[in-house]
VOVO-388728 format. One record per residue (C-alpha): residue number from 1; residue in three letters; x, y, z. Coordinates in steps of 0.1 Angstrom, whole numbers, plus 5000, padded with zeros to 4 digits. Each point is the difference from the previous one (the first is absolute). Layout:
# residues N
{NUM,'ALA',{X,Y,Z}}
...
***
This chain:
# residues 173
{1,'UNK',{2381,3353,2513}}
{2,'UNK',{4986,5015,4974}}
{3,'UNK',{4988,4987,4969}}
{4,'UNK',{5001,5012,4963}}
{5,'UNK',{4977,4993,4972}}
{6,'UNK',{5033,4991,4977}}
{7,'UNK',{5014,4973,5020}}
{8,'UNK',{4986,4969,4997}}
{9,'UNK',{5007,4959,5009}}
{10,'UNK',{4989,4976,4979}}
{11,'UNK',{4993,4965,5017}}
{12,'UNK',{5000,4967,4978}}
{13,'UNK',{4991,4971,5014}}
{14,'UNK',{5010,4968,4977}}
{15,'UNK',{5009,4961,5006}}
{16,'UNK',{4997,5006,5039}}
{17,'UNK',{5026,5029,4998}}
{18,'UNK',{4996,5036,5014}}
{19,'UNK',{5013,5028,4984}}
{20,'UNK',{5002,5035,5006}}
{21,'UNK',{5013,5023,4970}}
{22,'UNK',{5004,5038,5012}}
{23,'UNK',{5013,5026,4964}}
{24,'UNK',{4987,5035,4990}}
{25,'UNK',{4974,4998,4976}}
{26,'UNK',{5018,5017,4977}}
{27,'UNK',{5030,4980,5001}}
{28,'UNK',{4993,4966,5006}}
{29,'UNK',{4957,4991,4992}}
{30,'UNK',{4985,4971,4999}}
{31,'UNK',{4980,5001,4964}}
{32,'UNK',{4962,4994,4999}}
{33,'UNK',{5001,4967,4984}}
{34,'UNK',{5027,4987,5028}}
{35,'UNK',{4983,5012,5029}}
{36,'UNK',{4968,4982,4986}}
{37,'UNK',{5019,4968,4991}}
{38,'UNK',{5017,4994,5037}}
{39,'UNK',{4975,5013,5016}}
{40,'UNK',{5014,5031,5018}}
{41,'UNK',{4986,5023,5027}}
{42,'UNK',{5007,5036,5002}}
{43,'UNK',{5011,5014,5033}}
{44,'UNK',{5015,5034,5015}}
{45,'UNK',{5034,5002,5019}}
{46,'UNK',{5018,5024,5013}}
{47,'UNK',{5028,5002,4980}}
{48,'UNK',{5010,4980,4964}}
{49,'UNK',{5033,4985,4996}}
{50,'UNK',{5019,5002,4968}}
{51,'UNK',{5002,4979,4971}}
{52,'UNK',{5011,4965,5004}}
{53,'UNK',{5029,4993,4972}}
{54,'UNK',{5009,4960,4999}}
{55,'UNK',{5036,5000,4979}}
{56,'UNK',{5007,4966,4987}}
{57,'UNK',{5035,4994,4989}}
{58,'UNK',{5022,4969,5009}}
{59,'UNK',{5030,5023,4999}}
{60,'UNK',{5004,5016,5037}}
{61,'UNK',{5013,5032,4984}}
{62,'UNK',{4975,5004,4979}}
{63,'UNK',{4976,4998,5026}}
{64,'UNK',{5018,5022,5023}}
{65,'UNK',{5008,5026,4972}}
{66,'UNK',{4961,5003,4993}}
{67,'UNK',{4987,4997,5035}}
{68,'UNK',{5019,5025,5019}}
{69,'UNK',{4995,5025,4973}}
{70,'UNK',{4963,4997,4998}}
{71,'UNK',{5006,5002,5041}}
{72,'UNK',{5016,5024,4997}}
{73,'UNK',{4970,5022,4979}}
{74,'UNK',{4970,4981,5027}}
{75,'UNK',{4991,4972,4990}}
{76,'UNK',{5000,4975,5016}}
{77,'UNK',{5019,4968,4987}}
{78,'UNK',{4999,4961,5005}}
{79,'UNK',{5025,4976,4977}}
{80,'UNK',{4999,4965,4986}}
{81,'UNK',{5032,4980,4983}}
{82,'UNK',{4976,4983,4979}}
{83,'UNK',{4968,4994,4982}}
{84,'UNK',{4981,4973,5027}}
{85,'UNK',{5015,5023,5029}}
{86,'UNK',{4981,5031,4980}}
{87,'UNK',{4967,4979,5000}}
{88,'UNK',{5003,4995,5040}}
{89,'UNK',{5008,5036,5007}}
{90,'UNK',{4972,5015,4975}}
{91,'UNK',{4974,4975,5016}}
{92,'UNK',{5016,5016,5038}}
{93,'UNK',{5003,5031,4994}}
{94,'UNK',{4979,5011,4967}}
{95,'UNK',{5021,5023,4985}}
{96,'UNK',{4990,5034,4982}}
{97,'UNK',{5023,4992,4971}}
{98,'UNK',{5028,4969,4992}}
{99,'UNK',{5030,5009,4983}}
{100,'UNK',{5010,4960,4987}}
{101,'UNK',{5039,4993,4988}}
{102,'UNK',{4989,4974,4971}}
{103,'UNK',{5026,4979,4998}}
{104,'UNK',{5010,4984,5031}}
{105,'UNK',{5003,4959,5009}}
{106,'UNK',{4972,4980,5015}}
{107,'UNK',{4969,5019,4993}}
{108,'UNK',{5010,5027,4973}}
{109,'UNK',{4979,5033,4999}}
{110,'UNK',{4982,4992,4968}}
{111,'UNK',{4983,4969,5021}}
{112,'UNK',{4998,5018,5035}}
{113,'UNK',{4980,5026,4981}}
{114,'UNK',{4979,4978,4982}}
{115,'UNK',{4991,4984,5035}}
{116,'UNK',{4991,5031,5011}}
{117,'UNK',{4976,5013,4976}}
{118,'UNK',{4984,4970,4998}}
{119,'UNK',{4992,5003,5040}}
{120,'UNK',{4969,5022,5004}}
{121,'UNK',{5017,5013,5030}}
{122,'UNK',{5031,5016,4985}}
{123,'UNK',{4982,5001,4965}}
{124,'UNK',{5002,5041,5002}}
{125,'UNK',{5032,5003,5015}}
{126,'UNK',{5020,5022,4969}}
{127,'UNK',{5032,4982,4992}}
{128,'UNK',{5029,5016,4986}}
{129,'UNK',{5025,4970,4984}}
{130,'UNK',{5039,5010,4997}}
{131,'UNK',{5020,4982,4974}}
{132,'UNK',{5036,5003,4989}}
{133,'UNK',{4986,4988,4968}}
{134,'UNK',{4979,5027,4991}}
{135,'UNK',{5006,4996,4958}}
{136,'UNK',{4978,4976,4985}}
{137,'UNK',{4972,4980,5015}}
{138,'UNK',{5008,5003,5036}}
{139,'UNK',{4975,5029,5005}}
{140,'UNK',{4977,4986,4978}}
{141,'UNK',{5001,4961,5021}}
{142,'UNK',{4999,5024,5035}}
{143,'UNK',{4966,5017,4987}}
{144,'UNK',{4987,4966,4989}}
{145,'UNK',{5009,4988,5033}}
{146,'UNK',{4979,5027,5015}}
{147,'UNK',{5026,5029,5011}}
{148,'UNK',{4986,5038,4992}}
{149,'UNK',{5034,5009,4993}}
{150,'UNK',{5037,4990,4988}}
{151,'UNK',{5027,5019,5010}}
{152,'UNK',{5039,4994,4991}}
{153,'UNK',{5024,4988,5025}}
{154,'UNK',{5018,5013,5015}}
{155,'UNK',{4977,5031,4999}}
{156,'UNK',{5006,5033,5022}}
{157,'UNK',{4986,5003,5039}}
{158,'UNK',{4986,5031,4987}}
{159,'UNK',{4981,4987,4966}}
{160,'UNK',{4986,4971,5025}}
{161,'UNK',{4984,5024,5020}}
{162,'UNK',{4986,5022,4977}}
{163,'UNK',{4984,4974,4983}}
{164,'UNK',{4982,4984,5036}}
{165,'UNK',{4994,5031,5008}}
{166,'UNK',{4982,5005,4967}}
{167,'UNK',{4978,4970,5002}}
{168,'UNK',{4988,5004,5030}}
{169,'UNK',{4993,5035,4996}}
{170,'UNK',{4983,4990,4971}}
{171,'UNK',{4979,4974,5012}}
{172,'UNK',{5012,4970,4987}}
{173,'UNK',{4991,4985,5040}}
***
């Protein structure tokens, strides 16, 4: 086994819990001020998984539509139906980026996301809100509620992926 100087793991240890987070640096990084904040060690590995995509949605096709596309393209893809499900699987499995359906029952999206950035261990995960109501103050309330992006439902496989492709090229993790 060989290792290269691009792959990395990054292991957080918080609340008693373990976790090992393998991406490419240039896809899926942990920022400076996160790493300092949780407490994160650098590490080597043989070879780096690809970005972690959590869908939230609580319809099943909408989940389906968006996961097996961005399966389809390499990512790799967890779901939720619905906001408290979301916070359980981001805690788990500490996405690269969450794409959060806003309106849904229980625990909507703009209170999931809230939840979320207010935890300093999913603080820098980039969220990406979707919203049939996309006119008016619905992108506004999802920025306020701390998503880095609104997008209008239902919005194109394609357009979803350019855009996580985009932030996490960019560096918004």
């Amino acid at each position: 086994m060989s290792l290269s100087s691009k792959d990395t793991c990054h292991e957080v240890m918080t609340s008693g819990r373990f976790y090992a987070i393998f991406a490419t640096p240039s896809l899926a990084r942990l920022t400076q001020s996160h790493t300092h904040n949780v407490g994160v060690q650098q590490v080597k590995v043989a070879e780096a998984t690809p970005p972690l995509v959590l869908v939230v949605d609580d319809s099943p096709d909408a989940r389906g539509l968006y996961g097996e596309y961005l399966e389809y393209l390499g990512f790799r893809v967890e779901t939720a139906e619905d906001g408290a499900a979301a916070i359980q699987s981001a805690h788990r499995e500490w996405p690269a980026i969450i794409i959060m359906d806003l309106a849904m029952p229980g625990l909507d999206g703009w209170q999931a996301i809230k939840r979320l950035k207010s935890d300093p261990v999913t603080a820098d995960i980039p969220i990406v809100a979707l919203s049939a109501f996309t006119f008016g103050e619905e992108p506004k309330r999802a920025r306020e509620a701390g998503a880095d992006l609104c997008l209008p439902k239902p919005c194109l496989p394609s357009q979803l992926a350019r855009v996580i492709r985009a932030m996490l090229v960019r560096g918004t993790r």
